[in-house]
N, CA, C and O of each residue as an XYZ file, in Angstrom:
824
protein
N     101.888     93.205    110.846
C     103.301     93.629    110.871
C     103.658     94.302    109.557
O     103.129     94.032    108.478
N     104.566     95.165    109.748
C     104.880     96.386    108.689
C     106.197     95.754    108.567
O     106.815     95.660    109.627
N     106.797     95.273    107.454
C     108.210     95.027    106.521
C     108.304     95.836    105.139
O     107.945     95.584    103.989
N     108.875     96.800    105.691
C     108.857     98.317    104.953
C     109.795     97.879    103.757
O     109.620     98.645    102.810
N     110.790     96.840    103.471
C     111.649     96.726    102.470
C     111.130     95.790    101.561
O     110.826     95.932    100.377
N     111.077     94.848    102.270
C     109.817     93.440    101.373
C     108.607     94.312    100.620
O     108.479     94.242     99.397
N     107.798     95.071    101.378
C     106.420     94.706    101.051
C     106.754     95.920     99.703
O     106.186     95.956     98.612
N     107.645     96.669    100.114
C     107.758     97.396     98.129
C     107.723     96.538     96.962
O     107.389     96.992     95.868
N     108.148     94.945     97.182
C     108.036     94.471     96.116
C     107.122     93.137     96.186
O     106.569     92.763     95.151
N     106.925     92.276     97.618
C     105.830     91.611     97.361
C     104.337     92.381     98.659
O     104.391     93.427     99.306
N     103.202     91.347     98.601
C     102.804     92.096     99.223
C     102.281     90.996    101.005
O     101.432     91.070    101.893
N     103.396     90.154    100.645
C     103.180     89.291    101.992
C     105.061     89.136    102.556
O     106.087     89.127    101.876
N     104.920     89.068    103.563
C     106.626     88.829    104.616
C     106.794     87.464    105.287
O     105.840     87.014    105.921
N     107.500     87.036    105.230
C     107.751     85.575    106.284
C     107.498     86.393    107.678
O     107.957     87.496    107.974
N     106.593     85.501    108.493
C     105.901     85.980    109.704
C     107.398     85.617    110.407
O     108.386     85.094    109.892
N     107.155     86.143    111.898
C     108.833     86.376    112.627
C     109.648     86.707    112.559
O     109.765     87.802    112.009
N     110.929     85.962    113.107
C     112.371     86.623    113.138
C     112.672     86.234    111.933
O     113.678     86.855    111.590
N     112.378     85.640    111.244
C     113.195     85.235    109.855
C     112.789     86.242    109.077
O     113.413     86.343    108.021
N     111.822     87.126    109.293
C     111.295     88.206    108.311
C     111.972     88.991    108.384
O     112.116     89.769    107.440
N     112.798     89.135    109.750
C     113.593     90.480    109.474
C     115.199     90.242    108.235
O     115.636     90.951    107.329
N     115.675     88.840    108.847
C     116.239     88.776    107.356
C     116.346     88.697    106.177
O     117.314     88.795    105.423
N     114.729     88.410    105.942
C     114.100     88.750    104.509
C     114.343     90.719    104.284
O     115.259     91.334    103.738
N     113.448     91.070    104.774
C     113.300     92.607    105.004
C     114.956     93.125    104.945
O     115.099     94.319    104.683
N     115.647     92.679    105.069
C     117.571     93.505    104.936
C     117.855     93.005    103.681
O     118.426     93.709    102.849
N     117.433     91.569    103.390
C     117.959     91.370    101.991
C     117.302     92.318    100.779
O     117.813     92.702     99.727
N     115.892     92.559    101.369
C     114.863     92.974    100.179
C     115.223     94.497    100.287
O     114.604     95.267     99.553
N     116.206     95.014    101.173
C     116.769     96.823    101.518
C     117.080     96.998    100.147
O     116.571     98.009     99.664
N     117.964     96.115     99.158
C     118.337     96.247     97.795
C     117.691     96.878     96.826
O     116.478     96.945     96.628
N     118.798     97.453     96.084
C     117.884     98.031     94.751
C     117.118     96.878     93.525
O     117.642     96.015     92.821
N     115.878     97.259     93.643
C     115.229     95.963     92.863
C     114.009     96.380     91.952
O     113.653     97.558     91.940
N     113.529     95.673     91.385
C     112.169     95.494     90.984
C     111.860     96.478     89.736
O     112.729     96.834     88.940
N     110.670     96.819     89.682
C     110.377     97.696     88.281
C     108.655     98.454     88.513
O     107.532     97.949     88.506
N     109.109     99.745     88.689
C     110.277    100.526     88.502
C     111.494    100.228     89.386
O     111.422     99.508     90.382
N     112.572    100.801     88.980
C     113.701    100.367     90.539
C     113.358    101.346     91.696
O     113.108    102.548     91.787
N     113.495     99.935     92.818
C     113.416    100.800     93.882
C     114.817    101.356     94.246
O     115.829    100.770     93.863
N     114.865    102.354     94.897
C     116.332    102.795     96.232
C     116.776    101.855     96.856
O     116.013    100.899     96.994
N     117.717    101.797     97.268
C     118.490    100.992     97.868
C     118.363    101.426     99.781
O     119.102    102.289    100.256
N     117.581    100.850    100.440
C     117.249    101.722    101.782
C     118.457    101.442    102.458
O     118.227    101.636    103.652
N     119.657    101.076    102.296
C     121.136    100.990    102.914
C     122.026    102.218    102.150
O     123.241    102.292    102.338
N     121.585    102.805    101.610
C     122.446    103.870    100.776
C     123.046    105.049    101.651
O     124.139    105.607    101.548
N     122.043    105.253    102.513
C     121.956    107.019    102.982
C     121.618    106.385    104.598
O     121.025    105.309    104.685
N     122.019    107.095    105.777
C     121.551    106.975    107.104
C     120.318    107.042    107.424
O     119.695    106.144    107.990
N     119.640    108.708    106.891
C     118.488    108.252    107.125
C     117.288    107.518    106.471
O     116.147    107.605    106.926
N     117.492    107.064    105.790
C     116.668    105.963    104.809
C     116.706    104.444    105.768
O     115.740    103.772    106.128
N     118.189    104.199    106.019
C     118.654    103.019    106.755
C     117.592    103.593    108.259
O     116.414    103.281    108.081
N     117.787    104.169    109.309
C     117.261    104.608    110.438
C     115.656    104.342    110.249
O     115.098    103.577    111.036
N     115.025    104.887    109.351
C     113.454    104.582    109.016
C     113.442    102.772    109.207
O     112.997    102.013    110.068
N     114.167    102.595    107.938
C     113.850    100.943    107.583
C     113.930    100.503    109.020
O     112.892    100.101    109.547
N     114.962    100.532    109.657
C     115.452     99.926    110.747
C     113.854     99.996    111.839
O     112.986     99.223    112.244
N     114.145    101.151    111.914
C     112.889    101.646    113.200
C     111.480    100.624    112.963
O     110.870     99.932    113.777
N     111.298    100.813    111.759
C     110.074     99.752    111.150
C     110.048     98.608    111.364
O     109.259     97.999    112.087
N     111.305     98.031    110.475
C     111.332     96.400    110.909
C     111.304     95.466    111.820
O     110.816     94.342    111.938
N     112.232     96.521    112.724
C     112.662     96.390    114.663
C     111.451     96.202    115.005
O     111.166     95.127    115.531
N     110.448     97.184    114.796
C     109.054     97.013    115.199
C     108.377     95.953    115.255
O     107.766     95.587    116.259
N     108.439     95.018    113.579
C     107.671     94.444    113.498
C     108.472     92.802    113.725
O     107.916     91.707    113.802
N     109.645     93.059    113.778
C     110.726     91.442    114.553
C     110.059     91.705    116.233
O     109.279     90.901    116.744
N     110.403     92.615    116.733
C     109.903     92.379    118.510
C     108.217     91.639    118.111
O     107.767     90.549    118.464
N     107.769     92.398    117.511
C     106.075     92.141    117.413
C     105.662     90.276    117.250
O     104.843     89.591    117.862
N     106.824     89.864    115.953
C     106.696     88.704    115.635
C     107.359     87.830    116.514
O     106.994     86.655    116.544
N     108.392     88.265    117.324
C     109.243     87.108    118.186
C     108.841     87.285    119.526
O     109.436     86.578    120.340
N     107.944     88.085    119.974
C     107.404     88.879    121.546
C     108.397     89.480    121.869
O     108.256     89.697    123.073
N     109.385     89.916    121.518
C     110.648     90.537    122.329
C     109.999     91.809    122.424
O     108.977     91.978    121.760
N     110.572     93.011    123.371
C     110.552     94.340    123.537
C     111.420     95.183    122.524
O     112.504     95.052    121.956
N     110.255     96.250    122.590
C     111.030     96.959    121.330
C     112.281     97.603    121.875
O     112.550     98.045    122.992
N     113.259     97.488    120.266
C     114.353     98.236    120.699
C     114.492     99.507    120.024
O     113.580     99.941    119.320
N     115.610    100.150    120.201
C     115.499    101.521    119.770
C     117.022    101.133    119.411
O     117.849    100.886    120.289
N     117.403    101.093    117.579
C     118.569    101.143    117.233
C     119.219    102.515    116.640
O     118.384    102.828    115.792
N     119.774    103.056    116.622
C     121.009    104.279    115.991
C     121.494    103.680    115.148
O     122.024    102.611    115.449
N     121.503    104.101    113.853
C     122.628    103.573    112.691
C     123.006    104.951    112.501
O     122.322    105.970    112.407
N     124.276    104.749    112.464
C     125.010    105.623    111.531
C     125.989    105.489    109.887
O     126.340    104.430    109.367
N     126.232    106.817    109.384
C     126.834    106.628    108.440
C     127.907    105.304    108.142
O     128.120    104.586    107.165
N     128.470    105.399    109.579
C     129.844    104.369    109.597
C     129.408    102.806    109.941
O     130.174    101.883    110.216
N     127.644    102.760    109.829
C     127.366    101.086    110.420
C     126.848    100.977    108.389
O     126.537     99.934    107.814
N     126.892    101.866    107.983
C     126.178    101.019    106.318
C     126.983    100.157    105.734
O     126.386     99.133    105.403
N     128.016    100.168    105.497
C     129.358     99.261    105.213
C     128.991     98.176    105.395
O     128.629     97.271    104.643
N     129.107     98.294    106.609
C     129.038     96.931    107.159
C     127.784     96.335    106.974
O     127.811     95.185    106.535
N     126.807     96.786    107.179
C     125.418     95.953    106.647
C     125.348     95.865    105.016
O     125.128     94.773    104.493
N     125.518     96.911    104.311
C     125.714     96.123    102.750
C     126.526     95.169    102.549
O     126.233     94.406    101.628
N     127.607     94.941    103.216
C     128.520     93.832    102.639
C     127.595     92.807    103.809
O     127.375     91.724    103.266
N     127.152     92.849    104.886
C     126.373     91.811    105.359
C     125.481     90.759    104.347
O     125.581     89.607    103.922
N     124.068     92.504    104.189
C     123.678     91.654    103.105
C     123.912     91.282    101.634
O     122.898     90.873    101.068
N     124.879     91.329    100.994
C     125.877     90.792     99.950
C     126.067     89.461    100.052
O     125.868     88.639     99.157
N     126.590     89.176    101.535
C     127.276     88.361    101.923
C     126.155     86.754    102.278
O     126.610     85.617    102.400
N     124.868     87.093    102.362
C     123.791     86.455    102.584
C     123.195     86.243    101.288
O     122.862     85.097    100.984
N     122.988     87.357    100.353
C     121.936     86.987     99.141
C     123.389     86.561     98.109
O     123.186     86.761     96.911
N     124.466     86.137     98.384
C     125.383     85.765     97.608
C     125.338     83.747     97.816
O     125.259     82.803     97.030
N     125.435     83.892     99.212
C     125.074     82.228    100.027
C     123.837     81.541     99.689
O     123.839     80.340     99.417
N     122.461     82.467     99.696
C     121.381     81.856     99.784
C     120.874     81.414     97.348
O     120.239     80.603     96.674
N     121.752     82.657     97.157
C     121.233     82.231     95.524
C     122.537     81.246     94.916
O     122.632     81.076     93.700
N     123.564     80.593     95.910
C     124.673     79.731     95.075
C     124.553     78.606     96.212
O     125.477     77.802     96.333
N     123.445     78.537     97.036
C     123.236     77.587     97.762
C     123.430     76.115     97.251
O     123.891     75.145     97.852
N     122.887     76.235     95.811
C     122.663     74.849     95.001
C     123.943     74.624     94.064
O     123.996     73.659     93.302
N     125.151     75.735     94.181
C     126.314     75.409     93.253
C     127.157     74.311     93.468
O     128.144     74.462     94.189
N     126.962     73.437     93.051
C     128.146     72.158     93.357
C     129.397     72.465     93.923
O     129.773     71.796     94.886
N     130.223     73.524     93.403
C     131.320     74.404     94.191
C     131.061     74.714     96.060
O     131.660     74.683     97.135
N     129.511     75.057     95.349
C     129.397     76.045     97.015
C     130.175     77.364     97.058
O     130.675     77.842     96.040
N     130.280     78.049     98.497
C     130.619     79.501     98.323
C     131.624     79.170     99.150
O     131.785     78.056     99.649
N     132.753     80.736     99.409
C     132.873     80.693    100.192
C     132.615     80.499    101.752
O     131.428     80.583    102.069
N     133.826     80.171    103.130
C     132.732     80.693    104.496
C     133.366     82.083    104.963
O     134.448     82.652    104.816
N     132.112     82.353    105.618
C     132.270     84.066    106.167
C     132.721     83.682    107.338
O     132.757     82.453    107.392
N     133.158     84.304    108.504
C     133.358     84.107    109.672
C     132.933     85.267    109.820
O     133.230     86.212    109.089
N     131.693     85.338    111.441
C     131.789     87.071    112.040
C     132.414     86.967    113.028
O     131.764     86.674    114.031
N     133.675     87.126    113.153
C     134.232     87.423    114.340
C     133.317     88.794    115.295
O     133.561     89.145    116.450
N     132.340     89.306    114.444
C     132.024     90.785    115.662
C     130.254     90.276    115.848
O     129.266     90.996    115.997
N     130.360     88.683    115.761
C     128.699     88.872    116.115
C     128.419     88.294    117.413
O     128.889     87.201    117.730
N     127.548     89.090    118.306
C     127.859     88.520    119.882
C     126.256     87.958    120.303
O     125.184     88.499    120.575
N     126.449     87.431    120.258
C     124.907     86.758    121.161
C     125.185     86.271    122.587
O     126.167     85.595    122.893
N     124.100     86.732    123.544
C     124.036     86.336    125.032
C     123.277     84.819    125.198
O     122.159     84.751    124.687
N     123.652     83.937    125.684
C     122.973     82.927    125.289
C     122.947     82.593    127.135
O     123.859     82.410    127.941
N     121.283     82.632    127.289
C     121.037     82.187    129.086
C     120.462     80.667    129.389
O     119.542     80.112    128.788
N     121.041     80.280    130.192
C     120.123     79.292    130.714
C     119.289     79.941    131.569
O     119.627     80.748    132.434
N     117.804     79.441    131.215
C     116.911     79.296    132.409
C     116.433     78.446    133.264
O     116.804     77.272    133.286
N     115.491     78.973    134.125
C     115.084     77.819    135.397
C     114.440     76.314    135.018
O     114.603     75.189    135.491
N     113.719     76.801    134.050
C     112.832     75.871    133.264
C     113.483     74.522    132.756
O     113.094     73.355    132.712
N     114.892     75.322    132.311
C     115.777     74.395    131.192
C     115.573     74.631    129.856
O     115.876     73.756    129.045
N     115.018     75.879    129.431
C     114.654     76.869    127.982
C     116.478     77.649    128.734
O     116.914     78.029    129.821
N     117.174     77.452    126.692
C     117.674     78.318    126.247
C     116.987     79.662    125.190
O     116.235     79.693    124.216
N     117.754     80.713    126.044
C     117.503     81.933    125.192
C     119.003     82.023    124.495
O     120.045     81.426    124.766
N     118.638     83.173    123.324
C     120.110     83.858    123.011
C     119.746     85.730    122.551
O     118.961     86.134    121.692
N     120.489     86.412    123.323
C     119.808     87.749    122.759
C     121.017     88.671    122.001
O     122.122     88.545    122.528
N     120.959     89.451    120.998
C     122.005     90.233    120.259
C     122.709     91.020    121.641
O     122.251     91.299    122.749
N     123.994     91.217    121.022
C     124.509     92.612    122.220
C     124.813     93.328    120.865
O     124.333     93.141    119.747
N     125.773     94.217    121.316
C     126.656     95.285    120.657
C     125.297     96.530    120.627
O     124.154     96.609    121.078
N     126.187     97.345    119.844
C     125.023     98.833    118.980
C     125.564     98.597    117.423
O     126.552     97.945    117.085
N     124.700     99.262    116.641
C     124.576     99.673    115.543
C     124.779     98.584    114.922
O     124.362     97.506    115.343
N     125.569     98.750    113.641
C     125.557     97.604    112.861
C     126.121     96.210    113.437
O     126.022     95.268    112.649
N     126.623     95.970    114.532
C     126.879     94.903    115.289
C     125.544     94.377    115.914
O     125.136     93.219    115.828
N     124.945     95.392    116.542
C     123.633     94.584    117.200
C     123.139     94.108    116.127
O     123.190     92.899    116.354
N     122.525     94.277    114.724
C     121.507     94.305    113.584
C     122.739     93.151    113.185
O     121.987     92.233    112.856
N     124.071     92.616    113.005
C     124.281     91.530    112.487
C     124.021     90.316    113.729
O     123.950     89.107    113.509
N     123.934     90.803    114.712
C     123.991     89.554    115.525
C     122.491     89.027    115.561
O     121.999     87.900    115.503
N     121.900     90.482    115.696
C     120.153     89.712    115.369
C     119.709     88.796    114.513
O     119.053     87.778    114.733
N     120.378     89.519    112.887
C     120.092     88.960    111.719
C     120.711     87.410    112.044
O     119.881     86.581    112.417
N     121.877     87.054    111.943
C     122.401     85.796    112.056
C     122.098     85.242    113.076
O     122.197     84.036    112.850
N     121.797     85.400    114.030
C     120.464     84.609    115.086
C     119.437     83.925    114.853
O     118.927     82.937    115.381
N     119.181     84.605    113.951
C     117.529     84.769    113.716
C     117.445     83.644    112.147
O     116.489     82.914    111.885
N     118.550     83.771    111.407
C     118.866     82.676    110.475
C     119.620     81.241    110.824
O     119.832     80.284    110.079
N     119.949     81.433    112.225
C     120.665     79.740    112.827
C     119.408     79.092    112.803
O     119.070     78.116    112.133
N     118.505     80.016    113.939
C     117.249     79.427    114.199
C     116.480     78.647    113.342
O     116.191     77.450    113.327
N     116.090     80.047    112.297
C     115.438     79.187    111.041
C     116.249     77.971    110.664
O     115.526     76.979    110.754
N     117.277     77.715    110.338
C     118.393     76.728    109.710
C     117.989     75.464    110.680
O     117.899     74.379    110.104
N     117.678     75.502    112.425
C     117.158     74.784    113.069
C     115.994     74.082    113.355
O     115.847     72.939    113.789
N     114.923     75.221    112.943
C     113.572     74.347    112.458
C     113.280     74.294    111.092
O     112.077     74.093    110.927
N     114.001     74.410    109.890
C     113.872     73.990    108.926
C     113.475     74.826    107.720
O     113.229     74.345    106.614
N     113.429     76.227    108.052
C     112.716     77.180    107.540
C     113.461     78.178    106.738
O     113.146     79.181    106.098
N     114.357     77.663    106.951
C     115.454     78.881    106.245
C     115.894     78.550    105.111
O     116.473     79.401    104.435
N     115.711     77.124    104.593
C     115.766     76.227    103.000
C     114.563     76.974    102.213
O     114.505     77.071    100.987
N     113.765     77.405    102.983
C     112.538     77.954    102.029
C     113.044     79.497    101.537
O     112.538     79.989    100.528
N     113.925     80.123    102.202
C     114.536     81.838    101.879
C     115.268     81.635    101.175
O     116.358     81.113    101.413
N     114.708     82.131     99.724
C     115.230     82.359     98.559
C     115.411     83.569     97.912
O     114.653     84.469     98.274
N     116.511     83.915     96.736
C     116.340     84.661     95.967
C     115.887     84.298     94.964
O     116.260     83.249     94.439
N     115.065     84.994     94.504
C     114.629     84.849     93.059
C     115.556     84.528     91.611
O     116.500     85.316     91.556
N     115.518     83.591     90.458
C     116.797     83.891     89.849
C     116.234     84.768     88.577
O     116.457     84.300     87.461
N     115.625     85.823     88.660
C     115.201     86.660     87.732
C     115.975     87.586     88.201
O     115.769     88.160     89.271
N     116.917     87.804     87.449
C     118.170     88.837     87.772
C     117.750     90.212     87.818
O     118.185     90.977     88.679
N     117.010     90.528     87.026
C     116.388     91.984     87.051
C     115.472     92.016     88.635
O     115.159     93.162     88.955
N     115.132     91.181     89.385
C     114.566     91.081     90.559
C     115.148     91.210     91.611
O     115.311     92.179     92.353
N     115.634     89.607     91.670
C     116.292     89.252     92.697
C     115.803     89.209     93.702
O     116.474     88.448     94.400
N     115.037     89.567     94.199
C     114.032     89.607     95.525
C     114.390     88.278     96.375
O     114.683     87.163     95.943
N     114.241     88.885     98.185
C     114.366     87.678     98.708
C     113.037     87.013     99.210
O     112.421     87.534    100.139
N     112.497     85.628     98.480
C     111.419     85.372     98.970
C     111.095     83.877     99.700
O     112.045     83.121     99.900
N     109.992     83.552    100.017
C     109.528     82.575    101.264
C     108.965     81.555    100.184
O     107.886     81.649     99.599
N     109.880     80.606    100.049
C     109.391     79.377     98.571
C     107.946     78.314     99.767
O     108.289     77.288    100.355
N     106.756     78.765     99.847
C     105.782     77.794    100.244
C     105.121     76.934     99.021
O     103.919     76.726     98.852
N     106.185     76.496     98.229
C     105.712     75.239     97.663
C     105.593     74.249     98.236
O     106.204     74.292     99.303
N     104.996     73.157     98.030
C     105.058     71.894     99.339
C     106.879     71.339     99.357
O     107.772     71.179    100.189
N     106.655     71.185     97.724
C     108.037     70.199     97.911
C     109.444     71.846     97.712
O     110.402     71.939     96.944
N     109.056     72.586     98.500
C     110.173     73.791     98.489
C     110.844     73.558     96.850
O     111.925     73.000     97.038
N     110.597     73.797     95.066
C     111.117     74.135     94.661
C     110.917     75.074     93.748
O     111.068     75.079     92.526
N     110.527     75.928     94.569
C     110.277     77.691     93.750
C     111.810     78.232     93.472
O     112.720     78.203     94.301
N     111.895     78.728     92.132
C     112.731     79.414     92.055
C     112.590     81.219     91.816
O     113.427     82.078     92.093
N     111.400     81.360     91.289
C     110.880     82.458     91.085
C     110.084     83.139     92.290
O     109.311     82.490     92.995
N     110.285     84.223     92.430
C     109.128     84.808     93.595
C     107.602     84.782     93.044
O     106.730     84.158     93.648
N     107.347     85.503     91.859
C     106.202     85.149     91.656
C     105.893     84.266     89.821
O     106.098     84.879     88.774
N     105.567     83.309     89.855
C     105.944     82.936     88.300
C     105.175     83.438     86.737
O     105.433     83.324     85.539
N     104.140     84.020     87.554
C     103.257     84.752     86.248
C     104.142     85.870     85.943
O     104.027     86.333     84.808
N     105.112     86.467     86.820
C     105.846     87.812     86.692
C     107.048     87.460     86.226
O     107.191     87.794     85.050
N     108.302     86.716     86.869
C     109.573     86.624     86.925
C     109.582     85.142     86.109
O     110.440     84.608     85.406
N     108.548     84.826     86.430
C     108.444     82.924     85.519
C     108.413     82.864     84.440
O     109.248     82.218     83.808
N     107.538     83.453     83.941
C     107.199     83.531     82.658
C     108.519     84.738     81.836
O     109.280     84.535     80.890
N     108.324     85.908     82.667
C     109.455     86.333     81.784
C     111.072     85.618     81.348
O     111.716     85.762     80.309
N     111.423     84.739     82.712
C     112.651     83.907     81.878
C     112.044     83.147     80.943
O     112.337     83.316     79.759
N     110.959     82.045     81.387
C     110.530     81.317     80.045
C     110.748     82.104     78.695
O     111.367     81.643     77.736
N     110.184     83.299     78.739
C     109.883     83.723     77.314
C     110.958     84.123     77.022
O     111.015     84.030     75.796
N     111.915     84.541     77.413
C     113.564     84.663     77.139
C     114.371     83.674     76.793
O     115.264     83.975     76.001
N     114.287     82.147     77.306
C     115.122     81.270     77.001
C     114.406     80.712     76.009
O     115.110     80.009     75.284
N     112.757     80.782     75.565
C     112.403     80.209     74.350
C     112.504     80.902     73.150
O     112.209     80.422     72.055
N     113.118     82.571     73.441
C     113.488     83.287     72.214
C     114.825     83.248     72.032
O     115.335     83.901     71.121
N     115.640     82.400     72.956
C     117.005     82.133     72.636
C     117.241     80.916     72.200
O     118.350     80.647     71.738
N     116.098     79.843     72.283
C     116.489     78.707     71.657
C     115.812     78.789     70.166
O     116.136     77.882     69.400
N     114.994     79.684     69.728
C     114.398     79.935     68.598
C     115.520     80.234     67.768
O     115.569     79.744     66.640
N     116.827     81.309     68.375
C     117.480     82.434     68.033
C     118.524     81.303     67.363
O     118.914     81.198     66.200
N     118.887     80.330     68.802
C     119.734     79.275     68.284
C     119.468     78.474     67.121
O     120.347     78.138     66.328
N     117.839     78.066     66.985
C     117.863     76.950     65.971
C     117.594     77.578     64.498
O     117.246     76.886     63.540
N     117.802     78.972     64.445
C     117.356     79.909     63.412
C     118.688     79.597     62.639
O     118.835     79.135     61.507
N     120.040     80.158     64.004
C     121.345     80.333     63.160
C     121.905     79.077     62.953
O     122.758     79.049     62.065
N     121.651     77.960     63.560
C     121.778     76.516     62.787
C     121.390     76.358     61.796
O     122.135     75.993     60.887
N     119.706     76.642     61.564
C     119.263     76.253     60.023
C     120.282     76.880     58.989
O     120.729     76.206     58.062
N     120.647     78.274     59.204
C     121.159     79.357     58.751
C     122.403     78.513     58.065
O     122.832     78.472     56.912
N     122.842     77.767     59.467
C     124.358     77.050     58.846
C     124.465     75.744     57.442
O     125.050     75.471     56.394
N     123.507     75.319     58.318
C     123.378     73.846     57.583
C     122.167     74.052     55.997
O     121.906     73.235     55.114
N     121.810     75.097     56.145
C     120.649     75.401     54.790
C     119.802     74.791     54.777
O     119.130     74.726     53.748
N     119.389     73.933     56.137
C     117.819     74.052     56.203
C     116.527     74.750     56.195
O     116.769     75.817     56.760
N     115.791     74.739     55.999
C     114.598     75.768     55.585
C     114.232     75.923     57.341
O     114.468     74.885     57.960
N     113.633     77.218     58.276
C     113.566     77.604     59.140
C     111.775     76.565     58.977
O     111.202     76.349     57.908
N     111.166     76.005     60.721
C     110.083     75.861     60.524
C     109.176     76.109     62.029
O     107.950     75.997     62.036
């Protein structure tokens, strides 16, 4: 499977439907060099889309779809995903976030013969692509998988990634890259700190 937004910055995707909400978060401008922002422009958005669509039917067995975005659906998917990598990186704030309500997200939800529930997106454009996305994140939230979709807290990153630590507490996407660079930042700020203390008190620096 091809996740045309992810794999610019790592080089593995959460397998399934949860990948495609990785893949919208990872649309963002990120990484180093910076990438584009694939929500900026229609046809940038239309590519990503066509790709990902591809590879969500591929991972969930669904049939492929054929989505249209237009100029007037980007709005709404940037503040979508805003609205997700804002929830998933203040997940752990004692405050907590605000709640969103989508009043415009429609899912078909069938009973079958069997006694298997389905649920499938309706609408077009940026309505179908939010109802998928938030589908596709209840689910995860239901088998347990969606505690592992993280952002990175390397701000220059940010990336949204798949924490497979055992005990889920990755904070970094990758830590030789984004790990180490905060380390080495907060140990040149506590250096910085105990420099201008000595500084105060006229202790000798050691």
């Amino acid at each position: 499977m091809n996740w045309p937004a992810t794999e610019r910055y790592y080089p593995t995707a959460v397998p399934g439907g949860l990948g495609l909400v990785q893949d919208l978060l990872n649309t963002a401008s990120g990484g180093r060099p910076r990438r584009p922002d694939l929500l900026a422009e229609a046809a940038d958005a239309q590519e990503w889309a066509t790709t990902a669509l591809r590879s969500w039917a591929a991972g969930t067995g669904r049939a492929r779809v054929r989505l249209t975005l237009t100029e007037e659906d980007l709005p709404h998917l940037r503040r979508l995903r805003e609205q997700l990598r804002r929830a998933l990186a203040g997940r752990h704030d004692a405050a907590g976030g605000d709640t969103v309500r989508f009043t415009s997200c429609l899912l078909q939800v069938s009973l079958h013969g069997d006694a298997t529930l389905t649920a499938e997106p309706e609408g077009e454009g940026w309505r179908w692509l939010t109802s998928t996305v938030l589908g596709e994140a209840l689910l995860a939230q239901a088998t347990g998988t969606w505690q592992r979709l993280k952002i990175c807290r390397n701000e220059k990153c940010g990336g949204a990634f798949y924490d497979r630590s055992r005990n889920n507490s990755g904070v970094w996407h990758a830590t030789r890259g984004c790990g180490n660079a905060a380390n080495l930042r907060a140990s040149r700020q506590r250096r910085r700190a105990r420099e201008r203390e000595n500084e105060q008190t006229g202790t000798p620096g050691g």
